[in-house]
C-alpha atoms as one frame of an Amber mdcrd trajectory, in Angstrom:
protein
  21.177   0.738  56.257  19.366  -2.376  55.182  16.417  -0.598  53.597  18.570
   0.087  50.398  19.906  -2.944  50.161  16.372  -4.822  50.238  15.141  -3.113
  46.985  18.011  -3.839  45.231  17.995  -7.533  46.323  14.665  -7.985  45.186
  15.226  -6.527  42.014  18.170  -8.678  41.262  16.285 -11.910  41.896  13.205
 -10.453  39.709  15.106  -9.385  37.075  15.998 -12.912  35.619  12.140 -14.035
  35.855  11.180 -10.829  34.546  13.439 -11.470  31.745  11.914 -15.358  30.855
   8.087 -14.106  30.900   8.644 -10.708  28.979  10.932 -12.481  26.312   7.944
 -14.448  24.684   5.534 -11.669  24.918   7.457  -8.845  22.775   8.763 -12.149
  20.341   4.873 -12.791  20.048   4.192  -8.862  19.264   6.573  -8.808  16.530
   6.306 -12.241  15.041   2.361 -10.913  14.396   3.110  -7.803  13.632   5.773
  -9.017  10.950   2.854 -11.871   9.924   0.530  -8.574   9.239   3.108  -6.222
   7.524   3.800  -9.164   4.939  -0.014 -10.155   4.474  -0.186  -6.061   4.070
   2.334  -5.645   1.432   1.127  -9.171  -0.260  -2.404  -6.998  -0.732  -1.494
  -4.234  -1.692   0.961  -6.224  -4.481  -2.652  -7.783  -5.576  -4.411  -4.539
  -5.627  -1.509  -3.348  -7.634  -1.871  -5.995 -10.461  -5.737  -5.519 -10.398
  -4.926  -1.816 -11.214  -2.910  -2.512 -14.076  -4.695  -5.052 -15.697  -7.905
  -2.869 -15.304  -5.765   0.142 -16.810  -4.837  -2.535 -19.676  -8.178  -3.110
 -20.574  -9.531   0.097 -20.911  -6.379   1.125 -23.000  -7.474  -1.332 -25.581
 -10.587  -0.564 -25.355 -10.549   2.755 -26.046  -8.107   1.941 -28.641 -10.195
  -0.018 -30.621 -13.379   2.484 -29.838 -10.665   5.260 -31.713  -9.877   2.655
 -34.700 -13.306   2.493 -35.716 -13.682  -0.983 -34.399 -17.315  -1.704 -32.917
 -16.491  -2.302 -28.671 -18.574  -4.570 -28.363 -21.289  -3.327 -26.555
């Protein structure tokens, strides 16, 4: 009878230290993986205002190319 009880022994003592090395590991993972989600999202906001202004640009540019205006080429 002392075979089952030695597994579950063990994993009662392992559990806790388990517990205090495993902890910092997965806060690690998703403290980066939060870090990279926001750098993410803060480059695709930037690639989103190039866009626009680029789209800006060309709209008054071909709106002064339709007025007659010389572009300025």
């Amino acid at each position: 009878m002392p075979l089952p009880v030695a597994p579950f022994l063990v994993g009662v003592f392992l559990a806790p230290v388990a517990k205090r090395l495993v902890k910092p590991l997965i806060r690690g993972a998703v403290k980066t993986s939060v870090g990279v989600a926001l750098e993410v999202k803060k480059a695709a906001h930037e690639v989103g205002e190039e866009f626009t202004d680029l789209s800006a640009e060309i709209a008054a540019e071909m709106t002064t190319v339709s007025d007659g205006a010389p572009s300025g080429k």
